[in-house]
C-alpha positions in Angstrom: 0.0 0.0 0.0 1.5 3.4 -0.9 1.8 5.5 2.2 -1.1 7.7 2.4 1.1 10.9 1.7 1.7 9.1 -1.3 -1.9 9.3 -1.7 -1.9 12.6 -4.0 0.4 10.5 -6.1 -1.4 7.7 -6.7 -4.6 9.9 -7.7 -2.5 12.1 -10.1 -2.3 9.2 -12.6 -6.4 9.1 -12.7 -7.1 12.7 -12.1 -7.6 14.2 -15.3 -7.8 17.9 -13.8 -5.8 19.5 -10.8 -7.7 19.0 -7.3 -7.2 19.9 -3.5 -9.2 17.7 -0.8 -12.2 20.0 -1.1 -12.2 18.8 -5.6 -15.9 16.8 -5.9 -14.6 13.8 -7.8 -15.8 14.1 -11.2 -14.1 17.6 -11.2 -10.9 16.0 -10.9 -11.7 13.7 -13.5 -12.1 10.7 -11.0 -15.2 8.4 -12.5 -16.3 4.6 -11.4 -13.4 2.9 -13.6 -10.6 5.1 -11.6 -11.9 4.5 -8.9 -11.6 0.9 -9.1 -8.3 1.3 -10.3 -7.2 3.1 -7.5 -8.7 0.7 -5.0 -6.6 -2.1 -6.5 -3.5 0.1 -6.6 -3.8 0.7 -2.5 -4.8 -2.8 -2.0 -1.3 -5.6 -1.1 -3.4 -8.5 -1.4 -4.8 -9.8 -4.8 -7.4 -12.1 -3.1 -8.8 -9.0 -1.2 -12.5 -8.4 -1.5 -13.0 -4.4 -2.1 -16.4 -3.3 -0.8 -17.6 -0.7 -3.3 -21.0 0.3 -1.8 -19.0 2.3 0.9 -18.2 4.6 -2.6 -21.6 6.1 -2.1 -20.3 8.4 0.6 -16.8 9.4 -1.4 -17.3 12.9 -2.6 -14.8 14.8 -2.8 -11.0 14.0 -2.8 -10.7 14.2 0.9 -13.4 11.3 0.8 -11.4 9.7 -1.4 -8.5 9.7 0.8 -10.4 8.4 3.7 -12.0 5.6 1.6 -8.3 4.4 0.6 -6.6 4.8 4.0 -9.9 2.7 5.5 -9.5 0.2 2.4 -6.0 -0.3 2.8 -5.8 -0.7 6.4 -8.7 -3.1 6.5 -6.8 -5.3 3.3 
C-alpha cells in the first residue's frame, strides 16, 4: 500500500484535472473505472475483496482519501 502521503500521487495518474481535498470527484476527473483502479493500486493482497458500496459516501477528494486509507488498512 502506498503511504497515504503518497496518496496525492497515486490519484494524479487518474485525475484528469488538478484538485485539493475540497475537488468533488468528477471535477478532478475521477469516474467509477478510476476508482476501481485506485482501490486495486492501494490494495497488497490480490485475493482481497474491495467493498464498493462504501463509494456512495466518497465525494470529494478528501473522501477519497479516507475511503483508501480505510481500504487499505482493512486489506
Amino acid at each position: 500500500m502506498p503511504a497515504t502521503s503518497n496518496l496525492d500521487q497515486v490519484i494524479e495518474k487518474y485525475a484528469t484535472g488538478s484538485f485539493t481535498d475540497e475537488t468533488p470527484l468528477l471535477a478532478a476527473g475521477i469516474e467509477s473505472l478510476a476508482l476501481l483502479r485506485l482501490a486495486v493500486d492501494v490494495v497488497d493482497d490480490e485475493d482481497a475483496e474491495i467493498d464498493l458500496t462504501s463509494l456512495v459516501d466518497v465525494k470529494t477528494i478528501g473522501d477519497l482519501k479516507v475511503w483508501l486509507t480505510e481500504l487499505a488498512a482493512g486489506a
